[in-house]
C-alpha positions as CSV (number, residue, x, y, z in Angstrom):
1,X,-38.3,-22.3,-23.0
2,X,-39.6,-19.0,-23.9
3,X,-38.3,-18.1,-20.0
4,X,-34.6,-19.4,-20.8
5,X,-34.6,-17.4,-24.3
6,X,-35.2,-13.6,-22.8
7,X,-32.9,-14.6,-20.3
8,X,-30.4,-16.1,-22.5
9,X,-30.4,-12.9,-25.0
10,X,-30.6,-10.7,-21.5
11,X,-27.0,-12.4,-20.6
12,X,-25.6,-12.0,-24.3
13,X,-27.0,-8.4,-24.3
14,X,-24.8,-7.9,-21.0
15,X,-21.7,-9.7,-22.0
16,X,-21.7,-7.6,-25.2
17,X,-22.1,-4.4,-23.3
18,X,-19.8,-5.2,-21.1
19,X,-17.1,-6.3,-24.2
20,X,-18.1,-3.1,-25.7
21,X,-17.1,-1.1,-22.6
22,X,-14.2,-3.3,-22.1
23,X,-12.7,-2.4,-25.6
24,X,-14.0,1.3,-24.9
25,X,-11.3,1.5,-22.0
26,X,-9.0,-0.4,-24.1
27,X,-8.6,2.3,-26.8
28,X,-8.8,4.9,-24.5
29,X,-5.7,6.7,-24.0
30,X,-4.8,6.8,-20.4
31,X,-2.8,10.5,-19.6
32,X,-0.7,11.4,-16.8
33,X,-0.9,15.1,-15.3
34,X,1.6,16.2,-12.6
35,X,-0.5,17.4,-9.8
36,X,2.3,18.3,-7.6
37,X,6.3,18.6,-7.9
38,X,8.6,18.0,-4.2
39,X,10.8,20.1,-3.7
40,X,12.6,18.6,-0.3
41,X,12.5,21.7,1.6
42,X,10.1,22.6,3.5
43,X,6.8,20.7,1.7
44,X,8.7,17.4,2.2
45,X,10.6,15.1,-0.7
46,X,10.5,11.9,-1.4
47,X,6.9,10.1,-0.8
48,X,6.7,6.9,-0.6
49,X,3.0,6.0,1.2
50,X,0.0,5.9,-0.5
51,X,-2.4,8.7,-0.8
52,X,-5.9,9.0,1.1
53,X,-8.8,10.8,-0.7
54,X,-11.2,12.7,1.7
55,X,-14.3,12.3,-0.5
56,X,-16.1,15.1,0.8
57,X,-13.5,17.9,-0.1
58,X,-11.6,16.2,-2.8
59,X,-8.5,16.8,-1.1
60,X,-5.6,14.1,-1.2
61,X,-3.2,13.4,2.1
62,X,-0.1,11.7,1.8
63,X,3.6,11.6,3.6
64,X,6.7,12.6,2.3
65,X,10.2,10.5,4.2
66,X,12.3,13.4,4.0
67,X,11.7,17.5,3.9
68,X,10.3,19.5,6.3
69,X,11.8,21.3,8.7
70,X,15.1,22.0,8.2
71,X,17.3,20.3,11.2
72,X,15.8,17.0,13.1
73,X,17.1,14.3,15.4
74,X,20.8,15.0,14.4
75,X,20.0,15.1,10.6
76,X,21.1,18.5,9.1
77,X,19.1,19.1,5.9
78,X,16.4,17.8,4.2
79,X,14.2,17.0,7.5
80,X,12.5,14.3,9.2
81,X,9.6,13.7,6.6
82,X,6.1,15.6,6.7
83,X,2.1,14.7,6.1
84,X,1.1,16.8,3.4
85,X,-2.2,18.2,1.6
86,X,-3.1,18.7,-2.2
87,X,-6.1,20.8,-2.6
88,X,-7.3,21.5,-6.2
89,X,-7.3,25.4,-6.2
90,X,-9.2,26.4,-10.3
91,X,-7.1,24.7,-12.8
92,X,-4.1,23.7,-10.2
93,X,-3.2,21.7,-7.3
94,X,-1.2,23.3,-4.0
95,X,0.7,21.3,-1.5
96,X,-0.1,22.5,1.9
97,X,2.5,20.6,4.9
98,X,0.4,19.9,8.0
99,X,2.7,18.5,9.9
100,X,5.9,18.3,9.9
101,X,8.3,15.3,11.8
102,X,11.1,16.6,14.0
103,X,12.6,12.4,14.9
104,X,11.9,13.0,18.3
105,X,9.0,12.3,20.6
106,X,6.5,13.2,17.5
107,X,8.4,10.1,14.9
108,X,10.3,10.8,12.2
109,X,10.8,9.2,9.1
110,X,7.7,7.8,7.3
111,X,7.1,5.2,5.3
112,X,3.9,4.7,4.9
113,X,1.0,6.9,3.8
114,X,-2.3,7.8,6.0
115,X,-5.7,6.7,6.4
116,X,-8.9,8.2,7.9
117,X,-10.8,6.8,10.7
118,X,-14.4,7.2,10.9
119,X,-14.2,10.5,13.2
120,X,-12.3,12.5,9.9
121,X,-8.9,12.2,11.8
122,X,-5.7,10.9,10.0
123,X,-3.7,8.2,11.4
124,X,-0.4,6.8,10.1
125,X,3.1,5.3,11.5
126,X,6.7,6.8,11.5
127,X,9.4,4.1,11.5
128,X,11.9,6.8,13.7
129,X,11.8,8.2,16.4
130,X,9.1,8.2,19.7
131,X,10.6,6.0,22.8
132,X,14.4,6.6,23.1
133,X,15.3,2.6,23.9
134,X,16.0,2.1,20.4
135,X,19.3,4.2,19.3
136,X,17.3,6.1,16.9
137,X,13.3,5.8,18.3
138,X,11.9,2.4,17.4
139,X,9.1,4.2,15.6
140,X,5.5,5.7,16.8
141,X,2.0,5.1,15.9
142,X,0.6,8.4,15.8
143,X,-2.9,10.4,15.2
144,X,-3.5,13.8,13.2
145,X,-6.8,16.0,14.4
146,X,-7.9,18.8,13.1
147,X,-9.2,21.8,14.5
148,X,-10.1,24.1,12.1
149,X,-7.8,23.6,9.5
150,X,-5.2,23.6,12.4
151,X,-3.7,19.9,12.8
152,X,-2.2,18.7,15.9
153,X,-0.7,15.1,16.6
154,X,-1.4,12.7,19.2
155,X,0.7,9.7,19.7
156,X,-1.3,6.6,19.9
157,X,1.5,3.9,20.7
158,X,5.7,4.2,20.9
159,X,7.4,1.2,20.2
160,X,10.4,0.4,22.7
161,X,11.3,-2.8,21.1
162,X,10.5,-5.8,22.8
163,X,6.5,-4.0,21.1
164,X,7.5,-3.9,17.8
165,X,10.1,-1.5,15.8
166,X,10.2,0.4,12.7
167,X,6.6,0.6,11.8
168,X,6.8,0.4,7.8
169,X,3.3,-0.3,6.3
170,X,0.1,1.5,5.8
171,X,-2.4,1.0,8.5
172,X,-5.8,-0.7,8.2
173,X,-8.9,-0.2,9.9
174,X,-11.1,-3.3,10.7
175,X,-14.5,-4.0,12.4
176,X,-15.3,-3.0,15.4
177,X,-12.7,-0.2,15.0
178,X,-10.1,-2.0,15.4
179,X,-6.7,-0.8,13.7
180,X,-3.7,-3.3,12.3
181,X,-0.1,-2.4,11.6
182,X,3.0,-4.6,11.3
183,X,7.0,-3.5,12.2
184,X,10.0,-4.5,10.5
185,X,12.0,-5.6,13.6
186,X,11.3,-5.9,17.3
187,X,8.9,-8.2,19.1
188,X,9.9,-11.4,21.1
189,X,12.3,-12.6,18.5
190,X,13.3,-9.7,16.6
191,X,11.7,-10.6,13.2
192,X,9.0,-8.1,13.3
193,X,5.0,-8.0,14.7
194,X,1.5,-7.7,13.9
195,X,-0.2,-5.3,16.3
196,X,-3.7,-4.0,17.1
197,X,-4.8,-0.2,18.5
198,X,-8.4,-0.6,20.0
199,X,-10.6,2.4,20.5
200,X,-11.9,2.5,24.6
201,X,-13.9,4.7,26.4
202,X,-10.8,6.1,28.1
203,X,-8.8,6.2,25.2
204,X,-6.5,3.5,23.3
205,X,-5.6,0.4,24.3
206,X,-1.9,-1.3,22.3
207,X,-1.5,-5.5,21.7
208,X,1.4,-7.2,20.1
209,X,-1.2,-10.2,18.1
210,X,2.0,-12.0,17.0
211,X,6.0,-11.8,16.8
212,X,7.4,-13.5,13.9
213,X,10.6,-16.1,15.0
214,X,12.4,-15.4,11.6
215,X,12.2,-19.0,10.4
216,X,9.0,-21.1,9.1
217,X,6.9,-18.2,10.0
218,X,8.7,-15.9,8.1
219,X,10.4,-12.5,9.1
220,X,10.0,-8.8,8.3
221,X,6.6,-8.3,7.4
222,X,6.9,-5.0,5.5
223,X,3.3,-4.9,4.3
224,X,0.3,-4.5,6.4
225,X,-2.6,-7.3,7.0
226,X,-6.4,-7.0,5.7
227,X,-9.3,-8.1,7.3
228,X,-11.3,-10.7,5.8
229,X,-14.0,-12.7,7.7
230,X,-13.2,-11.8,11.2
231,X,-8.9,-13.0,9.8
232,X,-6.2,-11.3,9.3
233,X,-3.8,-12.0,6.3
234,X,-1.1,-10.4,5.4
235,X,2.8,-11.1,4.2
236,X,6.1,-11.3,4.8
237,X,9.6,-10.4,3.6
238,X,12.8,-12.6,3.7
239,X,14.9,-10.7,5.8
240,X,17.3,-12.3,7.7
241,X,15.3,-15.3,7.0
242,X,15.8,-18.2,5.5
243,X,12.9,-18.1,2.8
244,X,11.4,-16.4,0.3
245,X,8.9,-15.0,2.1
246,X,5.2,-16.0,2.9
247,X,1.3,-15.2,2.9
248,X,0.0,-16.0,6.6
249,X,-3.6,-16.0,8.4
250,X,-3.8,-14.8,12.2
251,X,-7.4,-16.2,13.8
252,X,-9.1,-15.4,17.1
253,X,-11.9,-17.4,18.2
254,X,-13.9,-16.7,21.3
255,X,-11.4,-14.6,22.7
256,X,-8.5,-17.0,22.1
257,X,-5.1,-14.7,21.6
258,X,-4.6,-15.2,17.6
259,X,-3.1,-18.2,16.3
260,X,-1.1,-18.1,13.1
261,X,-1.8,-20.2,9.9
262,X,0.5,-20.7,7.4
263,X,-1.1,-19.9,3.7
264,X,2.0,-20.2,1.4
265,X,5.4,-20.0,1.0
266,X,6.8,-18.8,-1.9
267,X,10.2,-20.0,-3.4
268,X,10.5,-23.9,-2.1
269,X,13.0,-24.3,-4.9
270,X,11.1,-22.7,-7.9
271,X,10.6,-18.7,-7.9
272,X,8.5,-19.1,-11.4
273,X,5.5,-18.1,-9.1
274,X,6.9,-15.8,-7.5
275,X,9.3,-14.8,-4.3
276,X,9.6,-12.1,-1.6
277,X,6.2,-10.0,-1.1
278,X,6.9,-6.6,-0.3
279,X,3.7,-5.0,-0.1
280,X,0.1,-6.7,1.5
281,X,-2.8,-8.0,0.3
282,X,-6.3,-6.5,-1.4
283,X,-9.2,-8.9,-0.5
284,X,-12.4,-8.8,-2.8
285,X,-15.9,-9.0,-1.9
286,X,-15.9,-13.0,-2.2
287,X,-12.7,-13.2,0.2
288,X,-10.4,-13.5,-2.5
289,X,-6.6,-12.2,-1.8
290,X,-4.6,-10.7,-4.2
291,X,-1.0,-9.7,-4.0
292,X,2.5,-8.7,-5.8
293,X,6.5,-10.3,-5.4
294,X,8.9,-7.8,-6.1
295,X,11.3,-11.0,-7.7
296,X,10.4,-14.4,-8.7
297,X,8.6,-15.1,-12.2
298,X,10.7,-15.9,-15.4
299,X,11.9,-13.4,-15.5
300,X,12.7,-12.4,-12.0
301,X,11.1,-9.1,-12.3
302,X,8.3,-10.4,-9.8
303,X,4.3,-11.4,-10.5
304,X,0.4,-10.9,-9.4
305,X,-0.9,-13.5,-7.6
306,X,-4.5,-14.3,-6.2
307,X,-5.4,-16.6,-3.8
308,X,-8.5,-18.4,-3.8
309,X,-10.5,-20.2,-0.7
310,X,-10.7,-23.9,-1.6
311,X,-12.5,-25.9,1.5
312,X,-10.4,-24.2,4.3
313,X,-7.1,-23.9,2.6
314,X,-6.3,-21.2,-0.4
315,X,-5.3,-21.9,-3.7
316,X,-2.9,-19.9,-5.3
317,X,-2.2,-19.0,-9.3
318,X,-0.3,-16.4,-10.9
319,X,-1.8,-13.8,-12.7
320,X,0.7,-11.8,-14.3
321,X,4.7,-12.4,-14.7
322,X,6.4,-9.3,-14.9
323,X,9.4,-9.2,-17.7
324,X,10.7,-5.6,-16.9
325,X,10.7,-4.0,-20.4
326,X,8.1,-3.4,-21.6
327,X,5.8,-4.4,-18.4
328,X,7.4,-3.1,-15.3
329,X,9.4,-4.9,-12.4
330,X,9.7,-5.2,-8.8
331,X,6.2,-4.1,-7.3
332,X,6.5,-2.9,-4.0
333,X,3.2,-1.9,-4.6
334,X,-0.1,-3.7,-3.5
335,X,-2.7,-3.7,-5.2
336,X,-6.2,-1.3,-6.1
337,X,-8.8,-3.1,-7.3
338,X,-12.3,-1.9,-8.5
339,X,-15.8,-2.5,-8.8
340,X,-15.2,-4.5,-12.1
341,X,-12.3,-6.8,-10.8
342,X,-9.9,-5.0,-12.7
343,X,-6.8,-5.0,-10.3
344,X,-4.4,-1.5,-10.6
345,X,-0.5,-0.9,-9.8
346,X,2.9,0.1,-10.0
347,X,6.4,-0.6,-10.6
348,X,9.4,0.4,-9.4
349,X,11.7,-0.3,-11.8
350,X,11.3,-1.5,-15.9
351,X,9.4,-0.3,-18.4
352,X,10.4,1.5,-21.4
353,X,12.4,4.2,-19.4
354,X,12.8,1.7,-16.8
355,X,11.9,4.1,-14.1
356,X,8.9,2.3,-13.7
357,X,5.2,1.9,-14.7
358,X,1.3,2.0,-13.7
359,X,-0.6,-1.0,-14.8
360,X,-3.8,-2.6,-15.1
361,X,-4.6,-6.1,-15.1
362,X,-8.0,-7.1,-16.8
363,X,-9.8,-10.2,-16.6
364,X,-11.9,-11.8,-19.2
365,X,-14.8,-13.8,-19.1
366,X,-12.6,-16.5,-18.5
367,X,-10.9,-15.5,-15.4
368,X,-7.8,-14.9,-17.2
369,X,-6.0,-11.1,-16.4
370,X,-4.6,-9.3,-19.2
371,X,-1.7,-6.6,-18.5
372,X,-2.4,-2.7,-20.3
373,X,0.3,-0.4,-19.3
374,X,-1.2,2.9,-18.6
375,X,1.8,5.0,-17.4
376,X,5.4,4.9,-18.5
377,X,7.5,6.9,-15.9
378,X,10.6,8.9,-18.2
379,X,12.7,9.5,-14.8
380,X,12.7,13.4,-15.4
381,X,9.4,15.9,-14.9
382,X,6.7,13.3,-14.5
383,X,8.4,11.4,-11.9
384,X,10.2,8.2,-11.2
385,X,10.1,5.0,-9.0
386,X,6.5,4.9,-7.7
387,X,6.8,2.7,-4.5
388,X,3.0,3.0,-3.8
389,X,-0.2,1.8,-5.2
390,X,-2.4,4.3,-6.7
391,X,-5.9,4.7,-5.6
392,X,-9.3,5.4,-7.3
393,X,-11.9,8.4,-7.3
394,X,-15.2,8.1,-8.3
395,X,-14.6,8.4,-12.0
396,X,-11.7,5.8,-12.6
397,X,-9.3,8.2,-12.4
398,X,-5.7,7.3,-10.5
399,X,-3.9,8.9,-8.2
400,X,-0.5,8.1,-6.5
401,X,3.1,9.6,-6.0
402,X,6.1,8.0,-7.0
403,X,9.9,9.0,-4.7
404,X,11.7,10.2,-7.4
405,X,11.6,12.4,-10.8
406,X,10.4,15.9,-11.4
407,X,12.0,19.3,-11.6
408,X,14.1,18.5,-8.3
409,X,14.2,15.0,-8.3
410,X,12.0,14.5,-5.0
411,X,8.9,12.8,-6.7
412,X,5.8,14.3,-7.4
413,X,1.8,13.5,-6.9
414,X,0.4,12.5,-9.9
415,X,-3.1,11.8,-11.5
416,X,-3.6,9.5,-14.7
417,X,-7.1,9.9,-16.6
418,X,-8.2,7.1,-18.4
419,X,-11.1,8.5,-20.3
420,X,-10.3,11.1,-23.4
């Protein structure tokens, strides 16, 4: 008994610290500072991808779809896109290009952000551009190195098509190496693939793991797939589909090509829980998946969902229904999530200015997520229409970019502090 009593007031202590901390963060006022203003010239303009935090220098990489150099593949002004650099200089932040996309051989076009691989190289997709099958490039897969603080590009994979085209999504990195992408079109029936580059001795190796038919299986998978437990999950959008999109597995067993498992299908007559996923999924440590519809709800300003492993199959609730004003609507966003559970995002439209929002959802000791809004974009100097999630640093703080707003109306980089 005496056992069970120090352990019982250990577990209040804990739950009343963490309370305590909880309502800390609540009445903390969470600020936004403009780290960085687009101008769509030559640093790029409109950013759409998400950000990637080198954690030993601090610095933040991203992509921009437009800017850059002045005239590319037939487009005259405002450029093919670039990959940039923020580095915090004193008390301000400067935007340093590293490359910039001319829509030929090199891409052009991005819209996704960059990651790092384990080497300290960048990788990242342009959805132009690369073979010249398709009528404007079906899109590359390429790699940044740098030497010196001199970056040069590499292309890992060009799609032609029948591979795979218009690379849209952020690219992930499993185990063994191994790194996942989806396109928009292309593949054996048109309706978009999941592919893998593997790492070899002599170099990089390209596999189409699935083509989506456009029907039961879905279409379009705009947002990338996660690992979790040797599978892949990830999502699709309903275009030129007949659905409302879907949440789908891809396993390979002893060396069996992948097979594709159905998870759920959203709509089936009733969009209160949600339709058409946009972005992909965040899986936590226990394998749960979490993910965003940009429609679907009560409102039809789109919801949170998690999905929970129940004996083999997934059990899916809603966690948040977006009603535009005051909340946010449409995330085309995935989702952050952080040591605590707390799950972070954006929105591209509603709010109070209904130029969007960042948001936080916050579970309870019950498992049920509360909603604090901690950004309100006002469409002019601080930006507008964040299409990305933002990510984390070591101290809670957020950063992100969103494609329009500031002083020229080409988005800006952005950090939002949630301590005073």
């Amino acid at each position: 008994m005496e056992r069970l009593g120090v352990r019982t007031a250990f577990c209040a202590l804990v739950a009343f610290a963490f309370v305590a901390l909880a309502g800390s963060s609540v009445l903390a006022a969470p600020q936004e500072h403009v780290l960085y203003e687009f101008t769509g010239g030559t640093d790029g303009g409109g950013p759409m991808g998400r950000l990637a935090l080198n954690m030993s220098s601090g610095n933040f990489y991203g992509t921009t779809h437009f800017g850059g150099i002045v005239t590319c593949g037939g487009q005259i002004g405002g450029g093919c896109g670039v990959v940039f650099q923020l580095s915090h200089l004193g008390s301000r932040w400067t935007e340093t290009p590293i490359f910039a996309f001319a829509d030929g051989p090199d891409g052009g076009f991005p819209n996704a952000g960059v990651i790092f691989d384990p080497f300290g190289n960048l990788w990242g997709s342009a959805s132009t551009g690369g073979n010249p099958a398709c009528s404007l490039g079906c899109g590359v897969v390429y790699q940044l190195i740098d030497n010196s603080g001199v970056w040069s590009e590499a292309i890992l994979h060009a799609f032609d098509g029948t591979d795979g085209q218009f690379p849209n999504s952020d690219l992930t990195i499993g185990n063994s190496d191994n790194t996942y992408g989806t396109t928009w079109y292309g593949g054996a029936h048109g309706a978009g693939v999941v592919f893998r580059i593997r790492s070899v001795f002599s170099g990089f190796v390209f596999n189409d793991l699935y083509s989506f038919n456009g029907t039961q299986d879905g279409s379009s998978p705009a947002g990338g797939v996660v690992e979790a437990n040797g599978d892949l999950f990830g999502t699709t959008y309903p275009y030129n589909g007949y659905n409302d999109g879907v949440v789908f597995k891809l396993r390979e067993r002893d060396f069996v090509p992948f097979k594709y498992h159905l998870i759920e299908a959203f709509g089936r007559g009733d969009g209160r829980a949600g339709e058409n996923p946009y972005a992909g999924l965040t899986v936590d440590a226990a394998g749960d998946l979490y993910g965003t519809t940009i429609e679907g709800g009560n409102s039809g300003s789109g919801v949170v969902f998690e999905l929970l492993p129940n004996g083999g199959h997934f059990r899916k609730r809603v966690l948040h229904t977006f009603t535009g004003s005051p909340d946010g609507s449409s995330p085309y966003a995935g989702l952050t999530i952080d040591a605590a559970g707390n799950l972070y995002g954006s929105t591209v439209f509603g709010g109070t200015y209904n130029y969007g929002t960042v948001f936080e959802l916050h579970p309870d000791q019950r498992g049920n997520y509360k909603e604090r809004i901690l950004y309100n974009f006002t469409g002019s100097g601080d930006g507008a229409n964040p299409k990305a999630a933002p990510i984390l640093d070591s101290s809670g703080n957020l950063y992100g970019t969103t494609e329009g707003g500031g002083q020229y109306g080409e988005g800006v980089a952005y950090e939002i502090t949630q301590k005073d």
